[in-house]
Every structure is written in C-alpha cells, then in structure tokens.
C-alpha positions in Angstrom: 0.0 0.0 0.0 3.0 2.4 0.1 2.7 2.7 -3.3 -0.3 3.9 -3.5 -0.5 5.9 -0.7 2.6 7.5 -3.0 0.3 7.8 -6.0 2.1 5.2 -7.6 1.0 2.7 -9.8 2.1 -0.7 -10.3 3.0 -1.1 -14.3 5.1 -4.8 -13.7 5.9 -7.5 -11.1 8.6 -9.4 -11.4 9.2 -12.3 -8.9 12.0 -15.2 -8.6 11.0 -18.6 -8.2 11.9 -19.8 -4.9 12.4 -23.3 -6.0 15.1 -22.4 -8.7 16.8 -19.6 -6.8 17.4 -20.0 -3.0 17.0 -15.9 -2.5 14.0 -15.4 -4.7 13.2 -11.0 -5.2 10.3 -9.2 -5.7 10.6 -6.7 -8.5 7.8 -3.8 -9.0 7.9 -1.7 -11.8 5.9 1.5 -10.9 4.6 4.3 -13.4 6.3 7.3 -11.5 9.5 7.8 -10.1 9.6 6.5 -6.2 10.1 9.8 -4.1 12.5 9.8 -1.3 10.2 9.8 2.1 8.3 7.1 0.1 11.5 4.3 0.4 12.3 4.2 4.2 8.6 3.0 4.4 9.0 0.6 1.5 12.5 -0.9 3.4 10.5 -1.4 6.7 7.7 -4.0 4.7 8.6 -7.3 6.0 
C-alpha cells in the first residue's frame, strides 16, 4: 500500500521462483518515479 499511498502505480511485477533460486526478489515496476520519504517505508515492509 506504500505505493499507493505515493500515487504510484504498479505497471510490472517481477518475482523469482523460490524453488530455482534460494534468495527469490520481488521486483515492482511502478509508473512514477519513487520519491525519497516514500523508500524508508517501503525498506521497513517485512
């Protein structure tokens, strides 16, 4: 929800399979840039 609380939408997800990768990522591809107070609340999501 940081995201959109940010007015940012979600264009893309990109995720690893944990089964072929032992450190699968979660990559979101947004359709704004991500502003600065917006990514110490995006590191603190679990």
């Amino acid at each position: 929800m940081v995201l959109v609380d940010h007015g940012i939408g979600v264009r893309q997800a990109l995720v690893g399979d944990p089964e072929l990768n032992p450190e699968p990522k979660l990559t979101k591809i947004g359709d704004r840039v991500i502003l600065g107070k917006a990514i110490p609340l995006i590191l603190k999501i679990p």
